[in-house]
C-alpha positions, 0 to 999 in steps of 0.5 A: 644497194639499198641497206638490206634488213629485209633481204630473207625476203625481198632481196633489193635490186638496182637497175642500171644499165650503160649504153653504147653510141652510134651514129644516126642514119642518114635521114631523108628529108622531105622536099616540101619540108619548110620551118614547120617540124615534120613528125618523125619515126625514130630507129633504134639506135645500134648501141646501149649507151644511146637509147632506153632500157626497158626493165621487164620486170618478172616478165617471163621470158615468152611474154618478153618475146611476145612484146617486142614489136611493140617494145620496138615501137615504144622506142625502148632499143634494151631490155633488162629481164629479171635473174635467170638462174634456179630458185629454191621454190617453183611459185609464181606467187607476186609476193615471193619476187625476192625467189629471184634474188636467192639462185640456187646455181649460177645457170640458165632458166627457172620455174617462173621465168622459163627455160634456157631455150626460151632464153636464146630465143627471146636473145634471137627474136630480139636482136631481129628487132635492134634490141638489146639483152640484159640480165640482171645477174646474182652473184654475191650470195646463194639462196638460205635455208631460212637462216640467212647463215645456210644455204637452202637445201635446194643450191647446186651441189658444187656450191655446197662447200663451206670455203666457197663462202666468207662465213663472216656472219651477217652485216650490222654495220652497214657504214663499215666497207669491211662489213659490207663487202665480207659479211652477208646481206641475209644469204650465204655470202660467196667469197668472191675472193675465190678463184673457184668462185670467179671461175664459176662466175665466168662460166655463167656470164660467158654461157649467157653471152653464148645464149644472146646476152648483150649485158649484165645488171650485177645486182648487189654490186657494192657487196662484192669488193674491189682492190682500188678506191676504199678497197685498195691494200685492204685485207679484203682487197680482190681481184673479182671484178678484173678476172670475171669481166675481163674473161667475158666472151665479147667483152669489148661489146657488152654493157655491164652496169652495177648496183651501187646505191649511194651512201656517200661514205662506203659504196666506192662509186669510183672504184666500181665505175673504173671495171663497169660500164655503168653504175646506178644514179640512186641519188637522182632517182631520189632527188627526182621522186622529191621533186615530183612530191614537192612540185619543184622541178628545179630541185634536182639540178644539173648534176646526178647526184655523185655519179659521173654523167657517162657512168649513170643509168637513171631511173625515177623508180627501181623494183627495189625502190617499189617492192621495199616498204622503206626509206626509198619507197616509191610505190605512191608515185601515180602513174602519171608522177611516173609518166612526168619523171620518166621525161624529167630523165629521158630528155637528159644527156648522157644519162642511160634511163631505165624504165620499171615496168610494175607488176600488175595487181592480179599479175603473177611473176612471169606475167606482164607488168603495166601498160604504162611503158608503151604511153604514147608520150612515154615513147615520144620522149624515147624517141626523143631521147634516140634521136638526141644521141651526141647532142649536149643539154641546156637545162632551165626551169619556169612557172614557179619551178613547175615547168622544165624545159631541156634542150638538147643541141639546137636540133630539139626541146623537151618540156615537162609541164607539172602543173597548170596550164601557163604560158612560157617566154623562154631563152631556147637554142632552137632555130627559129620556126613553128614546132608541133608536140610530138606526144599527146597534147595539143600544143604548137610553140614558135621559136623567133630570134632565140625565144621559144614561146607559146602556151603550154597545156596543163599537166603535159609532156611537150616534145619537139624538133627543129627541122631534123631529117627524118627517117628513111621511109618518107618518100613514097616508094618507089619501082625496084631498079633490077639491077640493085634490088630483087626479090624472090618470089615477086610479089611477095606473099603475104605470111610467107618467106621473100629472099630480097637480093641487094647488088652494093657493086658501085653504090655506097655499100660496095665495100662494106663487110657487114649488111643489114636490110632496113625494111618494113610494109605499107609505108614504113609499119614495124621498121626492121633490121635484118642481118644479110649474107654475102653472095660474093661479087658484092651481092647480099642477100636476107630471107624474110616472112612478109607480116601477116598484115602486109597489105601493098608493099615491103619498104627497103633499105640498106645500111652497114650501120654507118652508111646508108643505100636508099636509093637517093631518098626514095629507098625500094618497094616490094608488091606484095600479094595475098595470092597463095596456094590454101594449106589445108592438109590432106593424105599424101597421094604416094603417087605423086609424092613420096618421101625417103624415110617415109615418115620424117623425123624432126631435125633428121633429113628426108629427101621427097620425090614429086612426080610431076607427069601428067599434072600441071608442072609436067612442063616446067623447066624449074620447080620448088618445093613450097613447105612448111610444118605444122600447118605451115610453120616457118614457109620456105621455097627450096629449089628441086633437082630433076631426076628425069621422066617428070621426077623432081627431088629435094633433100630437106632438114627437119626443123627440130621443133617440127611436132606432127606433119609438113605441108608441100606443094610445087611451083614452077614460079607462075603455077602451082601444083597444091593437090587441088588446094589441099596439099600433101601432108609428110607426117613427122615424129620427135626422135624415138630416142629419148632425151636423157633425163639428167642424173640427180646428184646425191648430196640432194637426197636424205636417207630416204626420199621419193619422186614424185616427192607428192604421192598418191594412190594407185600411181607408181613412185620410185623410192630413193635410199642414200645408206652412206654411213649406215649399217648397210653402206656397204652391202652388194644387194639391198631390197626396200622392205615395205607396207602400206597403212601399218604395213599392210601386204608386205613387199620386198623389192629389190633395188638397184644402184642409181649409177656405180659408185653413187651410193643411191639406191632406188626402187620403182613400187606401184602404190596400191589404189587400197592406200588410205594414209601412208607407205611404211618402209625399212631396208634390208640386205637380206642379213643387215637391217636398216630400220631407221632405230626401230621406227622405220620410214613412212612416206606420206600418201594421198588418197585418190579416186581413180580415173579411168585408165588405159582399159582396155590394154588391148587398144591403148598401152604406152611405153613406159608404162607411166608417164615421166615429165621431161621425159618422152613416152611412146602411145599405141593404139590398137585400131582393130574392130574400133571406129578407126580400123579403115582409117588411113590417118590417125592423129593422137588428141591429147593434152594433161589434167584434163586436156591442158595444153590440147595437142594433136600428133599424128601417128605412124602405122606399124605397116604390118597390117595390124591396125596399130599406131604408133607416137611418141611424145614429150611429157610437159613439165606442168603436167601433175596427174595424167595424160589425157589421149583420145583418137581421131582421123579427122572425122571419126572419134575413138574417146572410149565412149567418152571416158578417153584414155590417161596415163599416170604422170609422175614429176622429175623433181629432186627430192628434199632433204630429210626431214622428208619422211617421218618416223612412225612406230616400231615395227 
C-alpha cells in the first residue's frame, strides 16, 4: 500500500492477483510438423494461478462484456474490475477515480460501474469464455464527509454507528504497525476487529461469489491487522482475515490477493501471504520501471523483491502507481516501455502478471481504457506465458545488459530486446531446430547443440516455441461420426441456437462427471468453452447460437478439463448454413395462431396454438415452434404437441428482459411455415405490478428534504419532513404549510406518515409553473407549529419554461401522473377520431430529454372498442426531465402535430442531509 497522504482524494490500490493451475489440454500435432515451430493458438487456461489478469480499470461493467471476445483473444484467462460497491457522488468525471475507493455500503452496483445485474451478467457472459472475475473489494474504511474523521452523509445506514470504527484518528506514523493497522488512511477506519464489521463483510463477499466473482483484490490489505507474524499477542491482534475468508462461499475455488505494499519493516508480507492467496510484488514493479528508465535489464534479478514467488501477482504499473503523482509515479512510462516490461513480467515463472489498462485521455470512469492490452505481442507473450504453465525459468542477460532472455523448460524462450538491433549467441535449454517469433517482429533464430543464435530486431518482443503441440483445431475438419456427435438443427444456422449431442459411452470421456464442448467456426475462430448437460446413458448435450459471422463450419471438441475427445486429432465439424426464415414482423393471423393469455407477459407463461390445416406443415408429423423476442432475441426451437385436426401447442416462458412482441414461426425440420416470410408477432408487456421502489431509511433525511432534491417549476416534488425531537414529534396528523416566492398562494396540505413508526412525513405538491425563486415551508398540526424558530424553510426552485405536456388529456394520459425513475408507468392512448383509430397495431415511440435512449413498446388494446392502448414501461435512471412519447402502427405517425407528448419525470434520489434547506425570513 502505498503511504497514503493523498487518500481524501485518491485513494491508492494495489492490484494482485493469485491463480490456479491446471493442466494444458491434449494438444494435437501436425503430422508434417518437422524442427520448424508451428504457430500455435493458446486456450485459456482453467485456473487463475496459471495465466494473466486484466485489470479493467474503471471499466464499467458492460464495456467489460462488450471486450470479452476480444479479451479471450488477447489471451488474458482473468479480469479484475474496479470497486463495485455505492459511492458518495453520482460522477463519471475521470479526475474523481478516488469515488471508488470511498464506498458507501458493502453491496453490489453503483452510478459509474453499473448495476448488480450488469454485474452477474458480465460473471455469466464471461465465464461463457473461460474467463475469470475479480473484484477489487474496500473494506478498511468508508467514505468521509470531507473530514477524513467522519463519515459521508451518503454511507449506509447500518455503518452509521461510531463502535463500527477504531476512532484512533488518522495515521502519521506510517513505520508504526499499531498506526497502520488502527488509525485511518484518510476515511472512517472500520474495526475490522468487530465481529458485527466481519459479519457484514461476509455477507458482501459471499453475495458476490452468488453474483459469479471468482476472486477478491482486498484493496488496503496492510491496513487491516492479523494475529500472527507483527501482529501476534499484540493489543491490536484480530481474527478479520480467519472469520471472513474462511466463511466464503467456494472458498476452496477463489483466489484472493491483497495489497500490501512493501516497506521492509511493518507491512507483515508473511502474515498476509499465510490467509491470502496472493499478495502484491510492489517491490519488483519498482525494480522493473527502474530497469526500464536505466536500460539495464539485469537489474531487477532473479527473485521479486521479498515476496514468495508462488504468492506474487506482478505488475510493471498499478492505478495507484499511475494515478499518484509520487514517489512510485508511473505515468511516464511509454507505451511501448509498458509493452517491453509487461514480457519482462509475463515470461517469468510462477508470478501471476497483472496488466493496467489506462484510462484514455477523453475517457470517463466506465469507459474503456487504452487499446495497449490487446497488442498483438502484449498477447503473444500471454499466450506465451499460458502455455508455460508448470515450466521452471532459466533467466540470463546480453548486449550490455539490454537484452533478456527467459526460457522456460526446454519447451519455449522469450526474449526481450530494449535496445538496438544486435546479434546473440546464447546458452538456451531449447532442442535444436528453426524457431519463428510469434509476435510482431520478423525474426527467425536457430538452436544447434545448446546455442540459440540469430539476430534479433531493434526494440522488440521475440516469442518462441520449440516443437510443443499445438492446439485442438489444426487439422482440418472432418465429417460427424453419427454415432458420437450430432446436432440439431443440421446444418446449423447462422445467428441461431444448435443443440450438439456428444455420446462419451465407450470414448475417453465415458466416465466423467463434468463436460464441456470445446468449440469454435471456420477453423477454429473464437475458441469456446461451454459447459454441457447430462442426458443420462452417457450422452451430454450444449445449446448454443451459431456466430453471426460463421460462414462453413463449427469446430467440436470435448474435454472434462483433464481429458480430451477429439476424435484422434482430427476433432468434428458442424455445416453451417445461412438458410433461415427472414424475421420480419407483422400482426398475428388469429386464424392460424393464437396465443393464451393473448398478450404475453414477460417471465409469465403463455401456451401458443398453430393450426396447421391447409398451410404447408398440414402433413407433418412433428413440428417446432421457431422464437425469439424483440426482433428475434435469443432464437430457439421447442418442440410442439399436437392436439389433433391439424392443431399444434407449445407452452413456453416469457424471458424477462423480453420488452415488446416474440417473433414465431413452425418447422417440421425440412419446411417452414414463416407467414410467407413475414412471421407472426405475440405482442408482450412487463409485468403491471410494479416493482417496488425501496423504502429510504430515516437516518438519510434532515428536518426538511425533498425528491427530487433539484426542483423546478411546473413538476411535482414531494416534501420530506423528519420532526424527531421537534415541537411536533408527536402529533397524530401534520400538514406542510406553504408558499411560493414570499409565500405567495398559501397551501396546506396534509401529509402523510412514510411507513408506521418511521417518524418521516411526506407531502406530494404540484409546483406551480408562476414559481420564479423558491417554496417557502413550515409545519403545522393544526395546534403546534414548526417554523424552523421563525425563519421557516425555503426550498430552492429552478425556473423552467414549459414544454409541451400531455394535451391534450383526452388522448394521452399516464398512470401516475408524473414519471418516477426506477419506477414503472402506465401510457393510454386514446386513438379516437386521431390517424391511428383503424390502426390494428400501435407500438409506443418513446424515449426521455429529448428522445435519449429511443424505444418502441408495442401497446395492448383495451378490447372494448374504444380505440384506447395501453403500455406500461420502466422510467430509466438517467432520465431528468421528461418522458418523450409519440404513436405509430408501422405506417401512420400520431406526434401531436410534431410537439409529441412528455410526461414530467422526477428522480428516485436520497436526499441530503441538512444543510439542504436554507433559512429565509420570518414569516
Amino acid at each position: 500500500m502505498l503511504k497514503k497522504k493523498l487518500i481524501t482524494k485518491l485513494m491508492a490500490l494495489g492490484l494482485f492477483v493469485t491463480l490456479v493451475g491446471s493442466p494444458l489440454p491434449q494438444f494435437n500435432i501436425s503430422s508434417n510438423q518437422s524442427s520448424a515451430v508451428v504457430h500455435a493458438t493458446a486456450a485459456l487456461p482453467a485456473n487463475i494461478k496459471d495465466g494473466t489478469i486484466l485489470h479493467a480499470f474503471d471499466w464499467s461493467f458492460n464495456a467489460i462484456k462488450n471486450e470479452l471476445p476480444n479479451i479471450a483473444n488477447a489471451g488474458f484467462n482473468t479480469i479484475q474490475v474496479s470497486p463495485v460497491q455505492g459511492t458518495k457522488d453520482s460522477s463519471t468525471d475521470p479526475s474523481k477515480c478516488w469515488l471508488l475507493y470511498q464506498p458507501t455500503n458493502q453491496s453490489v452496483g453503483n452510478a459509474q460501474l453499473g448495476s448488480e445485474s450488469d454485474f452477474k451478467a458480465l460473471c455469466s457472459t464471461a465465464h461463457s469464455y473461460g474467463i475469470k472475475i475479480i473484484v477489487d473489494v474496500v473494506m478498511n474504511h468508508v467514505a468521509n464527509n470531507g473530514n477524513p474523521d467522519q463519515w459521508a452523509d451518503q454511507v449506509d445506514y447500518k455503518f452509521k454507528n461510531s463502535s463500527l470504527y477504531h476512532n484512533q484518528g488518522q495515521c502519521t506514523n506510517w513505520n508504526g504497525r499499531w498506526n497502520i493497522t488502527q488509525q485511518g488512511i484518510g476515511m472512517p477506519d472500520l474495526n475490522t476487529q468487530n465481529s458485527t464489521v466481519q459479519s457484514y463483510a461476509r455477507d458482501f463477499l459471499n453475495q458476490l461469489v452468488a453474483d459469479g466473482a471468482d476472486g477478491f483484490r482486498f484493496d488496503a490489505a496492510k491496513h487491516i491487522e492479523t494475529n500472527i507474524g507483527l501482529d501476534a499477542n499484540q493489543s491490536w491482534s484480530g481474527s478479520y482475515w480467519t472469520n471472513t475468508l474462511g466463511s466464503l462461499s467456494n472458498r476452496s475455488n477463489l483466489f484472493a490477493y491483497g495489497e500490501v505494499l512493501q516497506d521492509g519493516s511493518v507491512d507483515n508480507i508473511s502474515a498476509y501471504e499465510s490467509f491470502l492467496n496472493g499478495v502484491t510484488a510492489s517491490n519488483f514493479g519498482g525494480a522493473i520501471r527502474s530497469a526500464l528508465s536505466s536500460g539495464n535489464l539485469s537489474s531487477i534479478g532473479t527473485t521479486l523483491g521479498g515476496v514468495d514467488l508462488g504468492k506474487a501477482v506482478s505488475f510493471v504499473e498499478t492505478h495507484d502507481t499511475y494515478e499518484n503523482h509520487d514517489g512510485s509515479y508511473s505515468g511516464w512510462l511509454t507505451d511501448y516501455q509498458r509493452k517491453m516490461g509487461w514480457a519482462m513480467i509475463t515470461a517469468r515463472a510462477g508470478t501471476v502478471p497483472l496488466f493496467f489498462d489506462r484510462p484514455t485521455a477523453t475517457g470517463s470512469i466506465g469507459s474503456e481504457g487504452d487499446a495497449l492490452w490487446k497488442d498483438p505481442d502484449v498477447a503473444a507473450v500471454n499466450q506465451f506465458h499460458n502455455a508455460m504453465a508448470g515450466q521452471n525459468e532459466y533467466l540470463r542477460w546480453t548486449n550490455n545488459n539490454s537484452t533478456m532472455l527467459v526460457d522456460r523448460g526446454t519447451i519455449g524462450t522469450t526474449i526481450i530486446n530494449y535496445g538496438s538491433s544486435t546479434y546473440i549467441s546464447s546458452p538456451t535449454n531449447l532442442a535444436n531446430g528453426t524457431y519463428t517469433n510469434h509476435g510482431s517482429a520478423s525474426c527467425t533464430l536457430t538452436v544447434s547443440n545448446g546455442t540459440i543464435s540469430g539476430n534479433i530486431p531493434a526494440n522488440s518482443i521475440i516469442v518462441l516455441y520449440d516443437d510443443y503441440p499445438i492446439l485442438l483445431g489444426t487439422m482440418p475438419p472432418t465429417s460427424i461420426p453419427s454415432s458420437v456427435v450430432t446436432s440439431n438443427p443440421s446444418p446449423a444456422v447462422v445467428g441461431q441456437s444448435v443443440t450438439i449431442t456428444y455420446n462419451a459411452a465407450g470414448r475417453v470421456l465415458q466416465n466423467s462427471s463434468t463436460v464441456k464442448l470445446h468449440w469454435g467456426y471456420d477453423d477454429w475462430v473464437t475458441p469456446t468453452d461451454t459447459v454441457m448437460t447430462s442426458a443420462g446413458d452417457g450422452t451430454w448435450t450444449a445449446t448454443i447460437t451459431v456466430p453471426s459471422d460463421a460462414t462453413s463450419a463449427l469446430n467440436v471438441c470435448f474435454t472434462d478439463g483433464s481429458n480430451w475427445d477429439n476424435n484422434s486429432a482430427a476433432n468434428w465439424s458442424i455445416p453451417v448454413t445461412t438458410t433461415t426464415p427472414t424475421p420480419t414482423p407483422t400482426p398475428t393471423p388469429s386464424a392460424v395462431v393464437t396465443s393464451n393469455p393473448t398478450t404475453a407477459v414477460a417471465g409469465q407463461s403463455i401456451t401458443i396454438t398453430y393450426s396447421a390445416a391447409g398451410r404447408v406443415l398440414q402433413n407433418s408429423s412433428d413440428v417446432k415452434m421457431h422464437w425469439g423476442y424483440d426482433d428475434w432475441t435469443n432464437v430457439t426451437d421447442t418442440a410442439m404437441t399436437s392436439a389433433g385436426n391439424g392443431l399444434w401447442t407449445a407452452t413456453i416462458t416469457i424471458p424477462s428482459d423480453a420488452a415488446s412482441a416474440l417473433n414465431v414461426c413452425f418447422t417440421d425440420g425440412s419446411n417452414w411455415d414463416n407467414n410467407d416470410s413475414a412471421n407472426w408477432t405475440i405482442s408482450v408487456t412487463q409485468s403491471t405490478t410494479p416493482t417496488p421502489v425501496p423504502t429510504q431509511n430515516p437516518t438519510s433525511y434532515g428536518v426538511v428534504s425533498t425528491i427530487p432534491m433539484t426542483v423546478e417549476s411546473g413538476m411535482t416534488t414531494t416534501i420530506f419532513y423528519k420532526p424527531s425531537g421537534r415541537v411536533l414529534q408527536n402529533s397524530s396528523t401534520i400538514k406542510a404549510h406553504w408558499g411560493y416566492d414570499g409565500w405567495k398562494s398559501t397551501t396546506d396540505t396534509v401529509m402523510t406518515e412514510t411507513y408506521a413508526g418511521s417518524g418521516l412525513w411526506a407531502a406530494v405538491v404540484n409546483v406551480p409553473t408562476t414559481v420564479a425563486s423558491c417554496l417557502n415551508v413550515c409545519f403545522t398540526d393544526g395546534v403546534n407549529w414548526d417554523n424552523n424558530n421563525s425563519a421557516n424553510w425555503t426550498i430552492s426552485v429552478a425556473h423552467v419554461t414549459p414544454v409541451p405536456t400531455l394535451a391534450p388529456n383526452t388522448v394521452v394520459s399516464s398512470d401516475p401522473a408524473s414519471a418516477r425513475t426506477e419506477s414503472y408507468i402506465t401510457v393510454t392512448y386514446d386513438a379516437a377520431g386521431r390517424v391511428l383509430q383503424n390502426s390494428s397495431t400501435v407500438i409506443l415511440h418513446w424515449g426521455y430529454d429529448g428522445f435519449t435512449a429511443a424505444t418502441d413498446t408495442v401497446m395492448k388494446s383495451s378490447g372494448n372498442g374504444d380505440s384506447k392502448w395501453t403500455a406500461t414501461i420502466y422510467v430509466p435512471a438517467a432520465a431528468k426531465n421528461y418522458l418523450n412519447l409519440c404513436f405509430t402502427d408501422g405506417v401512420n405517425l400520431d406526434d401531436n402535430s410534431s410537439a409529441n407528448w412528455n410526461i414530467p419525470v422526477y428522480k428516485y434520489i436520497t436526499p441530503s442531509p441538512e444543510p439542504l434547506i436554507t433559512p429565509t425570513p420570518v414569516y
